[in-house]
C-alpha positions as CSV (number, residue, x, y, z in Angstrom):
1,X,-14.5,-6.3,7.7
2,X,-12.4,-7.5,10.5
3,X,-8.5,-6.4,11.1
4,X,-5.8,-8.0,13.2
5,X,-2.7,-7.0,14.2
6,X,0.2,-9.3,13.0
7,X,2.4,-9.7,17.0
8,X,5.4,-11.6,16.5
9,X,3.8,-14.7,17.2
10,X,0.3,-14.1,16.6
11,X,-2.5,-12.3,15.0
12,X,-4.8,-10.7,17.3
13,X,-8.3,-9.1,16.2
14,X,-8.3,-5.1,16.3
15,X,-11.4,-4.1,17.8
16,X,-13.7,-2.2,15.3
17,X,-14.1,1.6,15.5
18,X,-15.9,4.3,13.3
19,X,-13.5,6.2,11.4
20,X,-15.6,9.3,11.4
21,X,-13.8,11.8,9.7
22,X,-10.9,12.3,7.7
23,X,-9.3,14.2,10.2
24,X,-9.9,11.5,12.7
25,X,-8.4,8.9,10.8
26,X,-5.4,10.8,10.7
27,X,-5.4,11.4,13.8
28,X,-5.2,7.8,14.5
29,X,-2.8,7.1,12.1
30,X,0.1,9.8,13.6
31,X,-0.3,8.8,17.2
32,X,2.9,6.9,16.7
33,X,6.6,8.0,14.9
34,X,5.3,6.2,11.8
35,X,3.5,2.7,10.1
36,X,3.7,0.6,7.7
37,X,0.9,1.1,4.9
38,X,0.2,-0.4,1.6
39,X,3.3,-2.2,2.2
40,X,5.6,0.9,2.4
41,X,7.3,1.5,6.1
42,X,7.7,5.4,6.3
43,X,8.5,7.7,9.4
44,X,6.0,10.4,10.1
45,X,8.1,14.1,9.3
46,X,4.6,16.6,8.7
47,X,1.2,16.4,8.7
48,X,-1.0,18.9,6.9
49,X,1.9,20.8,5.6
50,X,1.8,23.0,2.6
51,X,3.6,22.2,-0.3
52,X,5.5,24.1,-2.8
53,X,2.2,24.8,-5.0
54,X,0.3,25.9,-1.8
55,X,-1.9,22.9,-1.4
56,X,-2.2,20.8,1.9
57,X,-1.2,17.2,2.4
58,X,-2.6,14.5,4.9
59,X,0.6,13.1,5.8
60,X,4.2,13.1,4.6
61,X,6.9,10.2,5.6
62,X,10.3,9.3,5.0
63,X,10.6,5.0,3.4
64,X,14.2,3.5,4.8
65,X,15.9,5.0,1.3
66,X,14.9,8.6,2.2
67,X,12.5,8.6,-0.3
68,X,9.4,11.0,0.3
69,X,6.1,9.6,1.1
70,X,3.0,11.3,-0.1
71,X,-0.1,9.7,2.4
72,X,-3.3,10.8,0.8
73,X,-6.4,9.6,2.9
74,X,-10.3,9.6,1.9
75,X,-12.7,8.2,4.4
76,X,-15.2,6.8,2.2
77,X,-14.9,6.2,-1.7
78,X,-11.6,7.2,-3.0
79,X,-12.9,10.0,-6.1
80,X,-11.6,9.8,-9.5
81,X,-8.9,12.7,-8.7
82,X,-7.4,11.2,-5.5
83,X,-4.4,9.9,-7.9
84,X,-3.9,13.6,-9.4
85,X,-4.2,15.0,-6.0
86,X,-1.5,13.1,-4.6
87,X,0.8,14.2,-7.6
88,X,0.0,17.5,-7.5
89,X,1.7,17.1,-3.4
90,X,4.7,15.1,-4.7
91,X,5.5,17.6,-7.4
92,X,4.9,19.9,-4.8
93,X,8.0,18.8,-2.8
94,X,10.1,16.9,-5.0
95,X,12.2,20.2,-5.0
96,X,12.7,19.9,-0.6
97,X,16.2,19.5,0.1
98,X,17.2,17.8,3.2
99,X,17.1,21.5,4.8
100,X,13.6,22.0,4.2
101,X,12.7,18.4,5.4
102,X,14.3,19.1,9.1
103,X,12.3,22.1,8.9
104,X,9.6,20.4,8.3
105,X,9.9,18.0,10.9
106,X,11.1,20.1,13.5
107,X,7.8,21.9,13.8
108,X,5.9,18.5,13.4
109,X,7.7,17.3,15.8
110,X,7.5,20.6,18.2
111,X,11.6,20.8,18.3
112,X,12.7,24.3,18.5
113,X,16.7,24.3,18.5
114,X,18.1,27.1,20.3
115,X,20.6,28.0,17.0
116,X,21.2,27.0,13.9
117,X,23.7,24.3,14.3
118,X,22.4,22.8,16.7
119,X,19.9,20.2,16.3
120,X,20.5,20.6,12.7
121,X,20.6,16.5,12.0
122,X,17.3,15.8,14.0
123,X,15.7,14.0,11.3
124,X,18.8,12.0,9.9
125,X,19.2,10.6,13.3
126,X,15.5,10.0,14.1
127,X,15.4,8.6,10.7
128,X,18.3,6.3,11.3
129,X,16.9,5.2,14.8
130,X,13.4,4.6,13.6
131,X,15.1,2.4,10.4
132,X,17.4,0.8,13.0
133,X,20.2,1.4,10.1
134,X,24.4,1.8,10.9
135,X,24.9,4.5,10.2
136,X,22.3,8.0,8.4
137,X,21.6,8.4,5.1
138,X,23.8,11.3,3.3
139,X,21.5,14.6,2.8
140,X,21.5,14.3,-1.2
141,X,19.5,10.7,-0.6
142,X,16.6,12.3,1.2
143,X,13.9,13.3,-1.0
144,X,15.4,11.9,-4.3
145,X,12.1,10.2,-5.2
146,X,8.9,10.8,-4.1
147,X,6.3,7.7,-3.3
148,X,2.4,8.1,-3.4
149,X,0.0,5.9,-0.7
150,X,-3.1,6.6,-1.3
151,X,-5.9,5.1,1.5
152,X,-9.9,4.4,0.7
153,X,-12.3,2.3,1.8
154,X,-12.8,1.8,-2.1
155,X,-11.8,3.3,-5.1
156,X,-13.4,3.3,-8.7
157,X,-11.2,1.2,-11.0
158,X,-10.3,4.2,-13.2
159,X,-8.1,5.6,-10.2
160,X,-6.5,2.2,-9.9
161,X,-5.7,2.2,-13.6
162,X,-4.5,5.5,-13.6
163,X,-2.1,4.8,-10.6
164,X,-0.6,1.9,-12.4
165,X,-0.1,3.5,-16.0
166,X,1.4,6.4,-14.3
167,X,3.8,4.4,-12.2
168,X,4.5,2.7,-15.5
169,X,5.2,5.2,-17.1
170,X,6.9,7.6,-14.6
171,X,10.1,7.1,-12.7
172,X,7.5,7.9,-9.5
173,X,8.1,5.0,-6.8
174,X,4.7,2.9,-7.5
175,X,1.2,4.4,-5.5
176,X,0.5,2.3,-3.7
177,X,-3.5,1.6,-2.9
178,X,-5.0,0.7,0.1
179,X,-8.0,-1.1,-0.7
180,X,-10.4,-2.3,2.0
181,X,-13.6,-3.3,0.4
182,X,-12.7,-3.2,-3.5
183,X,-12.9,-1.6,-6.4
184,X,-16.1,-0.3,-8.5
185,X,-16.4,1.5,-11.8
């Protein structure tokens, strides 16, 4: 499968590499403040944190509304749980308040404020930088939904169906699927 790199004026090939592991794909994927994936542009704030329940997620982002963003990565086949998994993290920190997501993001991004007070907003202004927006997002409109993207070479079409009826049926921001070679039962 090839890739390119939409430049502002062109698309230019990406040169192949193995993925390896799922840890090196991650890797890969946090080397900058954040990306856009599956359609959804979201700001890197922890990677391989521990939610509420206990259990570790890949990566978590911030979309432009504040909105949490669950990243969920397999390296090969995506399994038939991989939609459950990623709703077991988002219930696992749909209760974060905007305290708890500067904490988080602190230590991912290695900032250790000398007091309380100070460095306190570090997110909400990183977030408003990275967004390029007027003006930061009020605390209550951090974390006020929670958005799923889950990333596979493949996944069976059961987890596809099962990302869609829940999204259909939930008031969960749409999974969205990354989907490089197709689906399979």
């Amino acid at each position: 499968m090839e890739l390119y790199k939409n430049d502002t004026n062109r698309m230019t090939r990406l040169t192949e590499t193995n993925i390896g592991t799922e840890a090196h794909l991650e890797e890969m994927l946090i080397q900058s403040d954040g990306t856009q994936i599956g359609g959804i542009e979201a700001l890197y704030i922890d990677q391989q944190g521990q939610s509420d329940h206990g259990k570790r997620f890949d990566i978590l982002g911030l979309d432009e509304q504040g909105r949490t963003v669950v990243i969920e990565l397999k390296r090969d086949r995506g399994p038939r749980d991989i939609v459950t998994q990623a709703l077991d993290y988002a219930s696992g920190i749909q209760d974060d308040d905007y305290a708890d997501l500067e904490r988080r993001y602190q230590n991912f991004a290695g900032v250790h404020p000398e007091s309380d007070t100070e460095n306190s907003h570090i997110l909400a202004e990183k977030h408003q930088d990275y967004f390029d927006l007027d003006e930061s997002l009020p605390e209550s409109q951090f974390n006020s939904e929670q958005r799923l993207v889950l990333v596979a070479t493949e996944f069976r079409n059961n987890s596809i169906q099962m990302a869609e009826f829940y999204s259909n049926i939930s008031k969960l921001t749409t999974p969205s699927i990354v989907v490089n070679q197709g689906a399979r039962n």
